[in-house]
LUMFI-507542 format. One record per atom (N, C-alpha, C): atom name; chain; x, y, z. Coordinates in nm, 4 decimals, padded with zeros to 6 digits. Example, Ala and Ser with C-alpha at 12.3 -4.5 7.8 and 13.67 -1.06 7.14 Angstrom:
<nodes>
N / A / 01.3190 / -00.5690 / 00.7800
CA / A / 01.2300 / -00.4500 / 00.7800
C / A / 01.3200 / -00.3300 / 00.7800
N / A / 01.2850 / -00.2250 / 00.7080
CA / A / 01.3670 / -00.1060 / 00.7140
C / A / 01.2900 / 00.0030 / 00.7870
</nodes>
This chain:
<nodes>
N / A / 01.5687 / 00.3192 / 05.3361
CA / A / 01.4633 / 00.2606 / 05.2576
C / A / 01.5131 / 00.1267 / 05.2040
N / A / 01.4560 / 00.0372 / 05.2037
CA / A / 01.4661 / -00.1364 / 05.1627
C / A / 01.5024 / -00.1236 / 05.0287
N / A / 01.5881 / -00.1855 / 04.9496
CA / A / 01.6329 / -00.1845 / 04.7888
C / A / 01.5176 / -00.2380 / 04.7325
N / A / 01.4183 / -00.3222 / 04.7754
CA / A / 01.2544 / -00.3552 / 04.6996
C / A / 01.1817 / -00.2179 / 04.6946
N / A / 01.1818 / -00.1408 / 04.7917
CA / A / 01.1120 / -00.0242 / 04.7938
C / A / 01.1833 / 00.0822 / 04.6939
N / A / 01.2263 / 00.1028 / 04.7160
CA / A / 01.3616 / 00.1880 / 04.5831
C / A / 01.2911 / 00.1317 / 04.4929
N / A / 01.3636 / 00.0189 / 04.4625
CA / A / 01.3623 / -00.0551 / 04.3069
C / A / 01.1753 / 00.0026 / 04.2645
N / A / 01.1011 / -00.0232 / 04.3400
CA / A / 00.9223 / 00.0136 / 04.2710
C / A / 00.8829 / 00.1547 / 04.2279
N / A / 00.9795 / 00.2782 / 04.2980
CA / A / 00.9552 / 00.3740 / 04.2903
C / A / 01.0736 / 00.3940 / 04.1809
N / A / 01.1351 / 00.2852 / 04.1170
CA / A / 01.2169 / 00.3588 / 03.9676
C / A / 01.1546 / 00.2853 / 03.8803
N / A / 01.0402 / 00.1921 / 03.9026
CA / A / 01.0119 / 00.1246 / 03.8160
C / A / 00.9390 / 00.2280 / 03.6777
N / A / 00.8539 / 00.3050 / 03.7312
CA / A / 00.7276 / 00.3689 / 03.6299
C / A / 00.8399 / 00.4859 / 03.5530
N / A / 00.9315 / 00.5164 / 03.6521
CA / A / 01.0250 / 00.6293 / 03.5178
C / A / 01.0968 / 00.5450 / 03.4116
N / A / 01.1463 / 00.4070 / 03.4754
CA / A / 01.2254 / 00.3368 / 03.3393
C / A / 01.1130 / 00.3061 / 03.2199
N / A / 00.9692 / 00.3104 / 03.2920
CA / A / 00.8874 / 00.2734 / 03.2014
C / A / 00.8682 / 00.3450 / 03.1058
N / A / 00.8719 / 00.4807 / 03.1602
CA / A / 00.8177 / 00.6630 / 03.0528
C / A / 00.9041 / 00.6247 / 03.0255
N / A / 01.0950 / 00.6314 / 03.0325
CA / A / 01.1864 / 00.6281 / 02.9637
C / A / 01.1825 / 00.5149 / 02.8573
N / A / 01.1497 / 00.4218 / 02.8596
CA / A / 01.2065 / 00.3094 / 02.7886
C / A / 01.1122 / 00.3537 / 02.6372
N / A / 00.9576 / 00.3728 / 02.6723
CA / A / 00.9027 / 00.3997 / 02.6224
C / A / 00.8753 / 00.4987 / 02.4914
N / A / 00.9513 / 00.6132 / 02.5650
CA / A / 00.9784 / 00.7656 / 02.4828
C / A / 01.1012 / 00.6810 / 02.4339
N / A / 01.1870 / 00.6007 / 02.4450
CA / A / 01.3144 / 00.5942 / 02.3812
C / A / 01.2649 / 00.5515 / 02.2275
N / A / 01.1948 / 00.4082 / 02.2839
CA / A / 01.1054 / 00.3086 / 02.1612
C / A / 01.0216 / 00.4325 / 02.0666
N / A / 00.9304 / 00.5149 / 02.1333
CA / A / 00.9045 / 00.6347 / 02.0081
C / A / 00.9944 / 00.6586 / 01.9003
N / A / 01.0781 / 00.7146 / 01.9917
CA / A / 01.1827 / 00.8362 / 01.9342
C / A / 01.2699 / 00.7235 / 01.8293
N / A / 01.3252 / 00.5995 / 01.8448
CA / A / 01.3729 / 00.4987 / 01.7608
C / A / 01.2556 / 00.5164 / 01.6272
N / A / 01.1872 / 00.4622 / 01.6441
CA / A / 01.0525 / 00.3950 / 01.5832
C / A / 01.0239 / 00.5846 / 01.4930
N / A / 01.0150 / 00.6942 / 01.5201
CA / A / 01.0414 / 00.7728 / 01.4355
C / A / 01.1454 / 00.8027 / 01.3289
N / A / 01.2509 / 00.7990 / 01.4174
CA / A / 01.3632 / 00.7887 / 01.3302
C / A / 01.3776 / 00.6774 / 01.2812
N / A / 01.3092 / 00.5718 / 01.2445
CA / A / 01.3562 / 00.4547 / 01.1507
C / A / 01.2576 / 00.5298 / 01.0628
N / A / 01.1427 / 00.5663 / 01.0761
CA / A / 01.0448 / 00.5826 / 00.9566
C / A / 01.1322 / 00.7541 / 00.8335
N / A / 01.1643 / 00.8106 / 00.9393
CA / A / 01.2353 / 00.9378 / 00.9004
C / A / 01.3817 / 00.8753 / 00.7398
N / A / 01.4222 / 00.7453 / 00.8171
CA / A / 01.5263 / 00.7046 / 00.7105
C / A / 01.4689 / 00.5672 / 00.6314
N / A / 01.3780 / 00.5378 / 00.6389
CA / A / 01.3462 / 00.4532 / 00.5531
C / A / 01.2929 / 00.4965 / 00.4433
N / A / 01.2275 / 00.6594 / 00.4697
CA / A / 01.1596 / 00.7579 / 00.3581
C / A / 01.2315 / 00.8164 / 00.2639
N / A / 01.3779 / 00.8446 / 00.3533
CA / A / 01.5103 / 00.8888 / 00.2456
C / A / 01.5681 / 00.7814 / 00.2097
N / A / 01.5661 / 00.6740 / 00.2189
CA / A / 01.6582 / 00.5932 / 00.1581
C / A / 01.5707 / 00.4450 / 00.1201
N / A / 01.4788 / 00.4891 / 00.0302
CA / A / 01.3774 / 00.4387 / -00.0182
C / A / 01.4537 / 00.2470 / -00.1346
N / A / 01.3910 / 00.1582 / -00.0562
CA / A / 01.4223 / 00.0369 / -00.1571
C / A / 01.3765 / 00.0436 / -00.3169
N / A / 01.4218 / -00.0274 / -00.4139
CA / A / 01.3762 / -00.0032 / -00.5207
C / A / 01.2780 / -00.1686 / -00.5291
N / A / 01.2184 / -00.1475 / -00.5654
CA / A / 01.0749 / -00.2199 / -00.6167
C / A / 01.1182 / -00.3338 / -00.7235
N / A / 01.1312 / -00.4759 / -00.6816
CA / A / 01.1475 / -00.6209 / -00.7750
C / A / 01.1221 / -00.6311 / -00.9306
N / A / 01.2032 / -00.6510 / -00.9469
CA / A / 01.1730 / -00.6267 / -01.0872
C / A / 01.0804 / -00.6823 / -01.1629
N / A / 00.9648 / -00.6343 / -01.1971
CA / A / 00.7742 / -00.7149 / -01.2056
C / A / 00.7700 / -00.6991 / -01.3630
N / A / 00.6841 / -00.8354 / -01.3658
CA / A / 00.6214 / -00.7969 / -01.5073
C / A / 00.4924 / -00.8237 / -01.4857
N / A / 00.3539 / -00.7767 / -01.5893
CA / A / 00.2068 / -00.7871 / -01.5285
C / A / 00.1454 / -00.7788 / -01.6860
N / A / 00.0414 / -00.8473 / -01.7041
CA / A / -00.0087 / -00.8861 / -01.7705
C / A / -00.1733 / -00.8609 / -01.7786
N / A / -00.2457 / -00.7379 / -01.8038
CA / A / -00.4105 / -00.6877 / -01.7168
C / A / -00.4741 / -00.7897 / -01.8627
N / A / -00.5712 / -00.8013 / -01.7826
CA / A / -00.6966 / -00.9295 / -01.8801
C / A / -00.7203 / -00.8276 / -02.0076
N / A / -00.6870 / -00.7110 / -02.0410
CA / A / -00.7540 / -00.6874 / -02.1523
C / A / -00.5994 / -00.7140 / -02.2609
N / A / -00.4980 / -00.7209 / -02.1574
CA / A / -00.3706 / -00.7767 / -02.2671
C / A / -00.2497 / -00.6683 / -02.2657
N / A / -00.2823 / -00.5535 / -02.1622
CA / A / -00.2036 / -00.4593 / -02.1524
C / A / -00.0683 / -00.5005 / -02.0568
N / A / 00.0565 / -00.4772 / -02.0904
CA / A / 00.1265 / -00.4955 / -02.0480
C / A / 00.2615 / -00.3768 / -01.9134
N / A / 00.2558 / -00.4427 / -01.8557
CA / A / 00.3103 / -00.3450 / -01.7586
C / A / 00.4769 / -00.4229 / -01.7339
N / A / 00.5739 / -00.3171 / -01.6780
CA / A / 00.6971 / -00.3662 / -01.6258
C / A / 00.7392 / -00.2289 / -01.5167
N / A / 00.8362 / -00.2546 / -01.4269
CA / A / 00.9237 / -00.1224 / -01.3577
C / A / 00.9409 / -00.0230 / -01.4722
N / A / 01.0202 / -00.0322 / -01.5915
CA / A / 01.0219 / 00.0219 / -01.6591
C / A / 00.9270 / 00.0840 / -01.7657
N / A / 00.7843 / 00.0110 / -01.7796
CA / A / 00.6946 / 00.1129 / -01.8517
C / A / 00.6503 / 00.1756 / -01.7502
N / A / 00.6242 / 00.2210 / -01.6282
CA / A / 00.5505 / 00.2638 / -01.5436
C / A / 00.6320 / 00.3701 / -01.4456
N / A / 00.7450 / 00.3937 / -01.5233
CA / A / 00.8709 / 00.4889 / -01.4455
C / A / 00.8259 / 00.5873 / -01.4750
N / A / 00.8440 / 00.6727 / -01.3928
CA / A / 00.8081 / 00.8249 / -01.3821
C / A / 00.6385 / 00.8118 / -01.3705
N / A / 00.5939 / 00.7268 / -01.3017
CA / A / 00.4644 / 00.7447 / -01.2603
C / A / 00.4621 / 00.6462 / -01.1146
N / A / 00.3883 / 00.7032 / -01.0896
CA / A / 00.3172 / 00.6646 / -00.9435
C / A / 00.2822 / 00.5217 / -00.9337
N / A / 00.2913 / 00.4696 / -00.9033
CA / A / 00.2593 / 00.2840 / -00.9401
C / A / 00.1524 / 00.2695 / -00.7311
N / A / 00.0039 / 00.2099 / -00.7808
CA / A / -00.0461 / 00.1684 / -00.6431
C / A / -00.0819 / -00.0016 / -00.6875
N / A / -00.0206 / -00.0206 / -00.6200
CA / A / -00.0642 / -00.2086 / -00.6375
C / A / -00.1298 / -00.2428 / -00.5481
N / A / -00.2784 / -00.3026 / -00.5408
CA / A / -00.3012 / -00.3507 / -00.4503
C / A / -00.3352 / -00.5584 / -00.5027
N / A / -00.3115 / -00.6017 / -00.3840
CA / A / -00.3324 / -00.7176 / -00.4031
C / A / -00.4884 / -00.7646 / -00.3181
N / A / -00.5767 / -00.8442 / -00.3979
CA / A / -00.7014 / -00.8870 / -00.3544
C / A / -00.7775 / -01.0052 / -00.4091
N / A / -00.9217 / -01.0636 / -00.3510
CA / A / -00.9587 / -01.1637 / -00.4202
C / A / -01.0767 / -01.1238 / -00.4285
N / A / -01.1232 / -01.1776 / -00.5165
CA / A / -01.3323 / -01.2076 / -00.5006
C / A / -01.4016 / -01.2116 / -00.3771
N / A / -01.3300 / -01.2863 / -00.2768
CA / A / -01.4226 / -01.3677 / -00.1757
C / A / -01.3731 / -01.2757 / -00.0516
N / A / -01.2895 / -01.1817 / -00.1106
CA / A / -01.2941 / -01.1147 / 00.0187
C / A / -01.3258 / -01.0065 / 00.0721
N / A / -01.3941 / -00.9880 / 00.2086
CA / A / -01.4739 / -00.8787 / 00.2247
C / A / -01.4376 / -00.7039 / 00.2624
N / A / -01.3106 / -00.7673 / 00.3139
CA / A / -01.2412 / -00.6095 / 00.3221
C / A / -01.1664 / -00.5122 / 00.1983
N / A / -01.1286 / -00.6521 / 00.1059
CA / A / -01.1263 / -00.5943 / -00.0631
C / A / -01.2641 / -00.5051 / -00.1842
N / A / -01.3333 / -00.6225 / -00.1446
CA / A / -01.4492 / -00.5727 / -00.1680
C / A / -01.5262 / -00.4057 / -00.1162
N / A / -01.5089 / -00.4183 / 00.0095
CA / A / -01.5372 / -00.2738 / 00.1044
C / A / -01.4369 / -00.2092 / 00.0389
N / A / -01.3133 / -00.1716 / -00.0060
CA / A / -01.2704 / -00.0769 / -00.0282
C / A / -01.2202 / -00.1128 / -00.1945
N / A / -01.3454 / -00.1777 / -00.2802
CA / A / -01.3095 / -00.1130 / -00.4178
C / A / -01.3645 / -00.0168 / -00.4805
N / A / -01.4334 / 00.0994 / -00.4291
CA / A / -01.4901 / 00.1971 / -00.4506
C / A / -01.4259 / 00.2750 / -00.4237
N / A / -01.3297 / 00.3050 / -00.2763
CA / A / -01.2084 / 00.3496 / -00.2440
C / A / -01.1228 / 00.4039 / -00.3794
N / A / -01.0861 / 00.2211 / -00.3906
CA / A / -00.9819 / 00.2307 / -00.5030
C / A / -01.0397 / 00.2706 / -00.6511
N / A / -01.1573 / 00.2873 / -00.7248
CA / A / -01.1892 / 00.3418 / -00.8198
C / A / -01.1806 / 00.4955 / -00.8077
N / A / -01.2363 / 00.5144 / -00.6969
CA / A / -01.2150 / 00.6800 / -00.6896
C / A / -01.0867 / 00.7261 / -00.6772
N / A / -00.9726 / 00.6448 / -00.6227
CA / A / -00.8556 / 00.7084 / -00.5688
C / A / -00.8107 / 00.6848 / -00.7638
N / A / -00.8090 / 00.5572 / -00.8701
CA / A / -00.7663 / 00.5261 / -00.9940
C / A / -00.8571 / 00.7008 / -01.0806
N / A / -01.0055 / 00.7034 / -01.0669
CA / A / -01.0263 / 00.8069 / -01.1263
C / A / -00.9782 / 00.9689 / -01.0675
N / A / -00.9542 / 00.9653 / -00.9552
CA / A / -00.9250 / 01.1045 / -00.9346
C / A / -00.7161 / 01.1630 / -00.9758
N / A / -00.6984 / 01.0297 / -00.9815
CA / A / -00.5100 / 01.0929 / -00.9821
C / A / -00.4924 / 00.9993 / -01.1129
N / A / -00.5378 / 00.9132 / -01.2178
CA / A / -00.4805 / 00.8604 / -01.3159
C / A / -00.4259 / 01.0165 / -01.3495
N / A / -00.5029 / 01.0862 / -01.4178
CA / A / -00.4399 / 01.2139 / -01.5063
C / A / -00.3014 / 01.2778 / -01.3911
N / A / -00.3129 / 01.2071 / -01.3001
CA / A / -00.1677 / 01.3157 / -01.2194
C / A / -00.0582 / 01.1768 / -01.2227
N / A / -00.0986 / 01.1361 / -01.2972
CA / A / 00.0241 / 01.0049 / -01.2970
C / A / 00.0333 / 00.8607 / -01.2301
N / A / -00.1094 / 00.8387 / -01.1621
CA / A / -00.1116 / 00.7386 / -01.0926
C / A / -00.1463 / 00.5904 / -01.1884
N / A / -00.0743 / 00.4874 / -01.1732
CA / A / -00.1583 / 00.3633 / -01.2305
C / A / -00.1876 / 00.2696 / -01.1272
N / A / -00.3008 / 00.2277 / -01.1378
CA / A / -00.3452 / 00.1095 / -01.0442
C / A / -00.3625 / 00.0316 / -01.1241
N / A / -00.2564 / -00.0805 / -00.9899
CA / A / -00.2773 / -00.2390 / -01.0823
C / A / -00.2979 / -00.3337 / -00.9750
N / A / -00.4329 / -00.3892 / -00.9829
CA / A / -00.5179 / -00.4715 / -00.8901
C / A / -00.4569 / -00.6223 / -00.9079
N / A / -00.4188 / -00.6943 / -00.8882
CA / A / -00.3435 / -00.8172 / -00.8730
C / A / -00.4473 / -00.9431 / -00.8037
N / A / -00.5348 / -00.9719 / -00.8923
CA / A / -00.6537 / -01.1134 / -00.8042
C / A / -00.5417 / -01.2170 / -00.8118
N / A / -00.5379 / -01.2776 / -00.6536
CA / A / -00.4343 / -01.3895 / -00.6363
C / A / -00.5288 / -01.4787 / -00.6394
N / A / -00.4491 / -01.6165 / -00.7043
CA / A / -00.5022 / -01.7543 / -00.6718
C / A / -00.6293 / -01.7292 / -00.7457
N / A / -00.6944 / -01.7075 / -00.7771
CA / A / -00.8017 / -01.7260 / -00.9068
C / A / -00.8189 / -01.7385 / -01.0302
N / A / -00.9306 / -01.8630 / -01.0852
CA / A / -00.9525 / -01.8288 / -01.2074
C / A / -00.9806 / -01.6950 / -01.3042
N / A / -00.9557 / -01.6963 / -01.4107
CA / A / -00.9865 / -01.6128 / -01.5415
C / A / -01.1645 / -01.5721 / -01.5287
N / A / -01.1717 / -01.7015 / -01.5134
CA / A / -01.3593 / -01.7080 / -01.5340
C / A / -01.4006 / -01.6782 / -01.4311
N / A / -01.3397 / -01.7068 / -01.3281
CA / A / -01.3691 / -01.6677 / -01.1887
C / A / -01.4476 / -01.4839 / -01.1716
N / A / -01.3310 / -01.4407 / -01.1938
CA / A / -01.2715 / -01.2642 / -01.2075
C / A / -01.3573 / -01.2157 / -01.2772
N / A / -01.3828 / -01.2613 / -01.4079
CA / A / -01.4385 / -01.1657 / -01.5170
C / A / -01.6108 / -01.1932 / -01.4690
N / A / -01.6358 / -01.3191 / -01.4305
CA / A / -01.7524 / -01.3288 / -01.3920
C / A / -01.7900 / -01.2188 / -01.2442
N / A / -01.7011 / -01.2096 / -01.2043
CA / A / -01.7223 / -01.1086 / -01.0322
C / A / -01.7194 / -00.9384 / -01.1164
N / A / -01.6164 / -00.9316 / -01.1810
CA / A / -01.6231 / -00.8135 / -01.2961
C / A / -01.7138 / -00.7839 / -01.3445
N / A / -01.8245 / -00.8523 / -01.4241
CA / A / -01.9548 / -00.8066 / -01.4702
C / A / -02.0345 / -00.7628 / -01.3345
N / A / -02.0359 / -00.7909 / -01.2051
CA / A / -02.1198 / -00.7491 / -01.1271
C / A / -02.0820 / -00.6275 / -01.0270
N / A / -01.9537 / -00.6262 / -01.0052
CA / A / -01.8639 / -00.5607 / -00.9812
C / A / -01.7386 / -00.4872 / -01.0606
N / A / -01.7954 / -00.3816 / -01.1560
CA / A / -01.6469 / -00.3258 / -01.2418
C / A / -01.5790 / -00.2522 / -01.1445
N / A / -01.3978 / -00.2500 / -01.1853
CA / A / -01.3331 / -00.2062 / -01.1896
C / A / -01.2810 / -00.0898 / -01.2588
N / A / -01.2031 / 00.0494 / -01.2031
CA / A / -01.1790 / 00.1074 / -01.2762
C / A / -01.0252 / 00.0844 / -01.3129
N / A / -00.9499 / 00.0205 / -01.2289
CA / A / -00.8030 / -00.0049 / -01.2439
C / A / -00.7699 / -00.1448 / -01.2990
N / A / -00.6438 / -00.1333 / -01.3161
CA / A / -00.6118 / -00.2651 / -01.4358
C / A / -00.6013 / -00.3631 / -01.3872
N / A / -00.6425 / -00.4962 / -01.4061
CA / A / -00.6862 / -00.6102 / -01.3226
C / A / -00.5582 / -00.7340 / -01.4170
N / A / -00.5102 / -00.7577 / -01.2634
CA / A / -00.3993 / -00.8718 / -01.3132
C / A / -00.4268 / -00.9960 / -01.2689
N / A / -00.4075 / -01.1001 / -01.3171
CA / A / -00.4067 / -01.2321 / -01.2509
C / A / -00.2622 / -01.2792 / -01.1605
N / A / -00.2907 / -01.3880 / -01.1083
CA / A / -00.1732 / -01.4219 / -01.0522
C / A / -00.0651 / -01.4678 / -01.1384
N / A / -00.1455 / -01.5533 / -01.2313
CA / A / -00.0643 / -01.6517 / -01.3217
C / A / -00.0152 / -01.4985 / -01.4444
N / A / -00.0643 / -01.4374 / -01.4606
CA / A / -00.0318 / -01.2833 / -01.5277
C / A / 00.1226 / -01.2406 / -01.4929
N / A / 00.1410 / -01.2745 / -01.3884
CA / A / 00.2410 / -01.1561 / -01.2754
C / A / 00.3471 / -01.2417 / -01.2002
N / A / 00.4029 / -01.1972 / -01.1656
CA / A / 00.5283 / -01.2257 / -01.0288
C / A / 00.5093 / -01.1722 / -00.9553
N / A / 00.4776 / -01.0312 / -00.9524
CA / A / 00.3560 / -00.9350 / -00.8424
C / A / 00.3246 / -01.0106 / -00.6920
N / A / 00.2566 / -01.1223 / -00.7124
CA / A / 00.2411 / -01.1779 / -00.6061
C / A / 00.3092 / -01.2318 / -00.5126
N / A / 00.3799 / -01.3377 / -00.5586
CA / A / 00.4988 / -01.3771 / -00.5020
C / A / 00.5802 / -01.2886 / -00.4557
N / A / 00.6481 / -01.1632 / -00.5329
CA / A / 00.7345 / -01.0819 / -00.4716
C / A / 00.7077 / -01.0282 / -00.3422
N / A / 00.6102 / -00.9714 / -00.3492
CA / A / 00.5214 / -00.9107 / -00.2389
C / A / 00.4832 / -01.0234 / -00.1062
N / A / 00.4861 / -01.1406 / -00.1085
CA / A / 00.4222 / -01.2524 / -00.0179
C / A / 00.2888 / -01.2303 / 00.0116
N / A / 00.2242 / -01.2329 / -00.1060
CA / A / 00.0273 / -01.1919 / -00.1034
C / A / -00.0051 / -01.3357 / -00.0390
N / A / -00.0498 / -01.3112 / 00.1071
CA / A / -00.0915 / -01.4190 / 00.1418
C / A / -00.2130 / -01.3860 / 00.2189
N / A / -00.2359 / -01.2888 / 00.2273
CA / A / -00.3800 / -01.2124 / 00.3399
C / A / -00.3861 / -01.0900 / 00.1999
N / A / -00.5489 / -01.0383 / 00.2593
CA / A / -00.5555 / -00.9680 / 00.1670
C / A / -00.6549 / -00.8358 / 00.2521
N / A / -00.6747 / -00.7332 / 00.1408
CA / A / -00.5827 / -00.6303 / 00.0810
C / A / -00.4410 / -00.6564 / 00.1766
N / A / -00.3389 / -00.5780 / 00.0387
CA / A / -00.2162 / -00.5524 / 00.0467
C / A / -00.2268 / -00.4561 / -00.0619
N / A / -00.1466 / -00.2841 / 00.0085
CA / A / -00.1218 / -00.2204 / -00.0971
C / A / 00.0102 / -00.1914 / -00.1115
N / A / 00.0541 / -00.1474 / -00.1887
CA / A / 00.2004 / -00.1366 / -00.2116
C / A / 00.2203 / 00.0319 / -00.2939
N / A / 00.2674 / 00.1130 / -00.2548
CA / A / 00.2747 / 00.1949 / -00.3274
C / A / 00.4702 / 00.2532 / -00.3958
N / A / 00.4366 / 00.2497 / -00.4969
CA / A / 00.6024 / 00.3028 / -00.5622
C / A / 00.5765 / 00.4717 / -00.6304
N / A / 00.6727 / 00.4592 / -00.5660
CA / A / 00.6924 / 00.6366 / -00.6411
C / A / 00.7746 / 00.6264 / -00.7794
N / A / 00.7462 / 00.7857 / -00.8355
CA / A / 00.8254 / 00.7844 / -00.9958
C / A / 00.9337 / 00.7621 / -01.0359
N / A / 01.0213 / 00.6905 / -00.8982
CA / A / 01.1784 / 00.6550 / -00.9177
C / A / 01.1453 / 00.4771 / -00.9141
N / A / 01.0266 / 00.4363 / -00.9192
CA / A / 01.0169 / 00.2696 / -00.8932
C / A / 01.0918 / 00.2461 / -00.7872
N / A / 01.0313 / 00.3196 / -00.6742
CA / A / 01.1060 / 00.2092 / -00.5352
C / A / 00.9446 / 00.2496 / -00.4448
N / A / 01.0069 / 00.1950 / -00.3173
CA / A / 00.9009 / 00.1302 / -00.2462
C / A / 00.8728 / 00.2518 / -00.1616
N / A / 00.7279 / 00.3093 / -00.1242
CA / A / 00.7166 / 00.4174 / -00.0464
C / A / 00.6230 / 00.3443 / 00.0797
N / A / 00.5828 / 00.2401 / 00.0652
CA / A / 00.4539 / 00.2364 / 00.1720
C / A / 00.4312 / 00.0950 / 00.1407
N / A / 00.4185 / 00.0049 / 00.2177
CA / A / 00.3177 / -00.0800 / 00.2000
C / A / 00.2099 / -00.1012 / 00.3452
N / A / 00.1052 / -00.1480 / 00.3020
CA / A / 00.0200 / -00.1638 / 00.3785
C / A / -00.0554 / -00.2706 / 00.3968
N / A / -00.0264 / -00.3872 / 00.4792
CA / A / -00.1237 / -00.4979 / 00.5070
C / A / -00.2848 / -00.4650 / 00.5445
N / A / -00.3604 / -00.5057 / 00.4912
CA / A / -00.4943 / -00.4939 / 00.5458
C / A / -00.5585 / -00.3776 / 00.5141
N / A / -00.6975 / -00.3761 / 00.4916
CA / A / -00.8119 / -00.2508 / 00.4949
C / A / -00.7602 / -00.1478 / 00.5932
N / A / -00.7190 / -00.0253 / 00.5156
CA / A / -00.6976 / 00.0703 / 00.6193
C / A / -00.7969 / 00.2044 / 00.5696
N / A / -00.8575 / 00.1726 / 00.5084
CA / A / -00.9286 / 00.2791 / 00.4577
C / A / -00.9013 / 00.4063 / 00.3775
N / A / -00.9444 / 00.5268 / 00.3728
CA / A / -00.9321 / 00.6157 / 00.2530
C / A / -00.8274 / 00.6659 / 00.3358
N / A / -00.8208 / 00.7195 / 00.4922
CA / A / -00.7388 / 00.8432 / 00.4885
C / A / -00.6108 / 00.7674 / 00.5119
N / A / -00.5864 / 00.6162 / 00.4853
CA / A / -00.4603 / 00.5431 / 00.5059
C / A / -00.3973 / 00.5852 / 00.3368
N / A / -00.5287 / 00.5190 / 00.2582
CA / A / -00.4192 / 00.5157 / 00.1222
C / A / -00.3753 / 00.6497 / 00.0897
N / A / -00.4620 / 00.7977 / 00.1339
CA / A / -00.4311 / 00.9015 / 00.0658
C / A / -00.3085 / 00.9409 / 00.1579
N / A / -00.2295 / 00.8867 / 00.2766
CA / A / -00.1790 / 00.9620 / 00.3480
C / A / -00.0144 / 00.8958 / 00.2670
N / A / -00.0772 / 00.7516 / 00.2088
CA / A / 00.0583 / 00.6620 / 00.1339
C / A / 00.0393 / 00.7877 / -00.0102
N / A / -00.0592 / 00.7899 / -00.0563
CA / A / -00.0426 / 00.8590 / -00.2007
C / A / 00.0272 / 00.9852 / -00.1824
N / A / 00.0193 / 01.0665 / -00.0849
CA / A / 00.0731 / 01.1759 / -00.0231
C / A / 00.1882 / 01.2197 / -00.0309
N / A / 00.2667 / 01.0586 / 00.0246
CA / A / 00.3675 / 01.0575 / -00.0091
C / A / 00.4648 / 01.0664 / -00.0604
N / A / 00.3870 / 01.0517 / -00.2142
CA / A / 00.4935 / 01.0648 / -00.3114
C / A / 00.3935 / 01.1946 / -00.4208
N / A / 00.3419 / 01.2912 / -00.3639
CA / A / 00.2964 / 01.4022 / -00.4123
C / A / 00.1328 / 01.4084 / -00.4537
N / A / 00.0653 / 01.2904 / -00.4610
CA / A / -00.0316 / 01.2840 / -00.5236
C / A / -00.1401 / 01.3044 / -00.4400
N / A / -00.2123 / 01.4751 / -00.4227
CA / A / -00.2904 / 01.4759 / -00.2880
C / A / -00.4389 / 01.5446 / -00.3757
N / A / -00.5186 / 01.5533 / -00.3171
CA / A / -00.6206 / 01.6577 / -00.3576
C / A / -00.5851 / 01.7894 / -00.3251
N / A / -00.7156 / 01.9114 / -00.3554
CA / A / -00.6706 / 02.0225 / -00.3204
C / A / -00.7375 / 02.0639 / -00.1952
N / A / -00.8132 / 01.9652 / -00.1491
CA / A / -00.8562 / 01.9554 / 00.0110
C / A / -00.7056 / 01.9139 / 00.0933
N / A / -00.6949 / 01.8077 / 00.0921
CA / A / -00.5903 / 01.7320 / 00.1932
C / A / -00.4601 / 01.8019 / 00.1843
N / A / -00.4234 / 01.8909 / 00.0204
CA / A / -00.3317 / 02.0303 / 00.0323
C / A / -00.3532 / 02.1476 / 00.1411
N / A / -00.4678 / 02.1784 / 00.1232
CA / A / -00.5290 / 02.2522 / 00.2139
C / A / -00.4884 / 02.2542 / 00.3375
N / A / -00.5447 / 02.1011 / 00.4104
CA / A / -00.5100 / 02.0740 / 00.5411
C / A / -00.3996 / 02.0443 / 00.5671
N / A / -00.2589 / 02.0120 / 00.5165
CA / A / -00.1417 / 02.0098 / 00.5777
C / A / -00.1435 / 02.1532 / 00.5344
N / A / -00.1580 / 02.2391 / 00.4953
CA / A / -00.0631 / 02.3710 / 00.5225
C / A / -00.0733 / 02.4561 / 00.6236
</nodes>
């Protein structure tokens, strides 16, 4: 048989192989990035009604940050998301702190009267939040567990069963989605 002919008929197994290898990597990075969790920049935040947040007031609780603006439409689509996910787990320890980048004061509070919020609303100029994170597209969520380090982040609208599968993570589930992993 010609070494071109050979060589085509090993081509499609190096492919399954290379492939299943890249899985099996790409699991096991997620497997140790979960145990050996980064700890979370050291933030300070400032919500428009004057409440103050740091790593340290917010230890031993669940911290979901998401970063967003007014004008944008996939933030917008999922702030109902995020009110329900702020009202259903505040009492289990969760705080949400919404981070509007690059906007005015007047801007916000004016989109606020037409649109409330149930989670705590930060400005940019409020926070370091932003910067740390590189909020440059939006949604961005970030989730920290009760040790203040990093469990998840997530670029972009991923919808409900994305954030609950990040909230999950660090214990905070319903008694449905308990249900279904067991």
């Amino acid at each position: 048989m010609p070494p071109t002919r050979a060589l085509r008929r090993c081509i499609p197994g190096a492919l399954v192989l290379t492939v299943s290898l890249t899985f099996a990597q790409s699991v096991h990075r997620e497997i140790v990035v979960g145990d050996d969790r980064e700890p979370a920049p050291r933030f300070h935040a400032k919500t428009l009604e004057g409440e103050q947040f740091t790593n340290d007031s917010v230890k031993g609780k669940v911290v979901l940050l998401q970063f967003w603006t007014t004008w944008c439409p996939y933030c917008k689509s999922e702030e109902s998301l995020v009110n329900n996910l702020t009202a259903e787990f505040s009492g289990k320890g969760l705080v949400v702190i919404a981070v509007d980048v690059a906007e005015s004061k007047k801007v916000v509070q004016q989109y606020l009267r037409d649109h409330p919020r149930k989670c705590h609303i930060v400005l940019t100029g409020d926070t370091n939040l932003a910067a740390m994170y590189a909020a440059n597209r939006y949604p961005i969520y970030v989730v920290l567990d009760r040790d203040g380090k990093i469990v998840d982040t997530q670029h972009g609208a991923g919808g409900e069963r994305a954030l609950r599968r990040s909230l999950a993570r660090v214990g905070l589930e319903s008694g449905a989605e308990k249900k279904d992993s067991d």
